[in-house]
N, C-alpha and C positions, 0 to 999 in steps of 0.2 A: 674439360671442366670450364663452366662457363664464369665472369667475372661477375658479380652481386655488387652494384652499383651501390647499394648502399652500405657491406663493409669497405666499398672503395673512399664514401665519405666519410665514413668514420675514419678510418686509415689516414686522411687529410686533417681530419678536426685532430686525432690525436699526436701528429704530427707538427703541427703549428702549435700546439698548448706545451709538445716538449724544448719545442724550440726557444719561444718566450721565455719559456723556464728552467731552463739547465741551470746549472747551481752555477758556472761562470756569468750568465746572463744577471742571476740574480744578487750574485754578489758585487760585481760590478758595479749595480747601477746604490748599493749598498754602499759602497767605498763613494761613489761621485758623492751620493746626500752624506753623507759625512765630510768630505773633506771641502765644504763649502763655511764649514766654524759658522753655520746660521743656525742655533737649535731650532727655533721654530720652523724654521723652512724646512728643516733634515727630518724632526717629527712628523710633520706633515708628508712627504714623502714619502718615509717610510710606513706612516699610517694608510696610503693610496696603494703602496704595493702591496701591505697585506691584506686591504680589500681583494684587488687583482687577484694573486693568490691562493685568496680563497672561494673568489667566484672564478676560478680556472681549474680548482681544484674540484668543485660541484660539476664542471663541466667534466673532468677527468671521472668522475663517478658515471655520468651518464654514459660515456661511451662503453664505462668498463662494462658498465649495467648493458648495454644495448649489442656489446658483443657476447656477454653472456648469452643472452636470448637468442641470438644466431646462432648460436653455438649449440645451443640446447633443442632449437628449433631443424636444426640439421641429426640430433641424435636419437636413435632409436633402443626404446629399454626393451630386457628381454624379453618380456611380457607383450609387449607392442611386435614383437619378433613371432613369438608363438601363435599371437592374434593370426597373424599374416600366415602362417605355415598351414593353422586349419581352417583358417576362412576364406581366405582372399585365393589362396592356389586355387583350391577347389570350383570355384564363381569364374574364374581365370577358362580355364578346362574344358568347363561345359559351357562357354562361349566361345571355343576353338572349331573351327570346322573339322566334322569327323573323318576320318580316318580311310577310305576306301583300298586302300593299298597296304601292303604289310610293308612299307619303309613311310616313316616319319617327315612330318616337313619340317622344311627348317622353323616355322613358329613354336612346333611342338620341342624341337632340338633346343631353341633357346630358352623355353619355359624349361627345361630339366637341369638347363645349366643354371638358372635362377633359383629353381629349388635346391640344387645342393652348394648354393652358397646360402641359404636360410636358417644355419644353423645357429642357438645364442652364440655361442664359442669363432666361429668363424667370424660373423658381424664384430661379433665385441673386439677381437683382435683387429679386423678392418679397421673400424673407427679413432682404434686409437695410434690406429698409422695416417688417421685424416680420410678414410675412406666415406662420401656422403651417401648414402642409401639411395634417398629420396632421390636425387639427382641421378644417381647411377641405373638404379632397378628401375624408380619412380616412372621417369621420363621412358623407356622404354617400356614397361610396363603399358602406362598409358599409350605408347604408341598402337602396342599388341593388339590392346584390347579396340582401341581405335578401328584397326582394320578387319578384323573379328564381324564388328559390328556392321562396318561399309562394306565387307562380303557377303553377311547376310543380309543385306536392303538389296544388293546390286543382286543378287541370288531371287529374290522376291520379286523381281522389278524385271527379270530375265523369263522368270517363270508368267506373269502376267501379262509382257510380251509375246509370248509362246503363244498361249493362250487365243491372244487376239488377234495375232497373226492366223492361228486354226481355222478361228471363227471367219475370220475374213474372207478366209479360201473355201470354208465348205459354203458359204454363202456364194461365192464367186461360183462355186463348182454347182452349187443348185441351180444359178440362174440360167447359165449357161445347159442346165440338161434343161429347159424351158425355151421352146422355139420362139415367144415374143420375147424371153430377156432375153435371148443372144440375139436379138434386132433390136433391141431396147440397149445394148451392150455397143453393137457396132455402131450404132449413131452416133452413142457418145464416144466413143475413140474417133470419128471420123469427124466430128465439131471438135474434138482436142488438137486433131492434126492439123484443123483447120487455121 
């Protein structure tokens, strides 16, 4: 599992705003402005921490707010589950190279093992042991289909190869049955060697 640099900063900001503020911190500095017998000055003081406070405490909303959203943003509802079970497998499949053999490759091996964790019930119980989808299936997922894709180019790109390599040889093999291209042929290997 990889670390999410910015619950790493939140984890910091909420960390330092507890620290400020433990109820020892703030009673403390409660007891100094009191025991200085200055009202004014103790007022004052105590009017700057309850500023602090409560612009610590809006800060404290933000983080809760912004880990909400991570939180939310790594969970998947059932509904988004079922999406995925008839859409997404399916599109997954028919960009899998087919099958020529009667045993499986392991791409195919690991799409089955991905489909039977697809279940709402399964997920939902994952997630609420901390298990992240996105992250887990996501990222391989994406890899799958990744290479899916770079086998079919590199597949196209083998065949158009083929191709020109043929042409190049039946044209070599034409010239050569032509008494002035195999003199037209040895020149030019013989100005190469040259």
């Amino acid at each position: 599992m990889s670390f999410d640099p910015d619950l790493g900063s939140l984890a910091t900001t909420l960390a330092e705003l507890a620290a400020r503020n433990g109820a020892s911190v703030v009673l403390a500095r409660i007891q100094s402005a009191r025991s200085k017998n200055q009202h004014e000055a103790t007022v004052a003081e105590l009017s700057e921490m309850i500023t602090e406070l409560s612009n610590e405490r809006a800060q404290l909303l933000l983080v809760a707010q912004a880990y909400q959203d991570e939180v939310a943003s790594q969970k998947v509802s059932p509904d988004e589950i079922r999406y995925i079970n008839d859409s997404l497998i399916p599109m997954i499949q028919q960009l899998l190279p087919s099958q020529e053999s009667g045993a499986e490759s392991g791409t195919v091996q690991v799409l089955d093992q991905i489909k039977s964790l697809l279940s709402v019930e399964s997920l939902t119980i994952l997630q609420l042991i901390g298990f992240n989808f996105k992250e887990a299936i996501g990222q391989p997922l994406t890899t799958l289909v990744e290479r899916a894709i770079l086998s079919r180019v590199q597949d196209a790109s083998n065949t158009r190869l083929a191709e020109l390599s043929f042409q190049r040889d039946t044209a070599l093999f034409q010239l050569l049955q032509d008494p002035e291209g195999r003199e037209s042929l040895n020149r030019l290997n013989n100005t190469e060697t040259s």
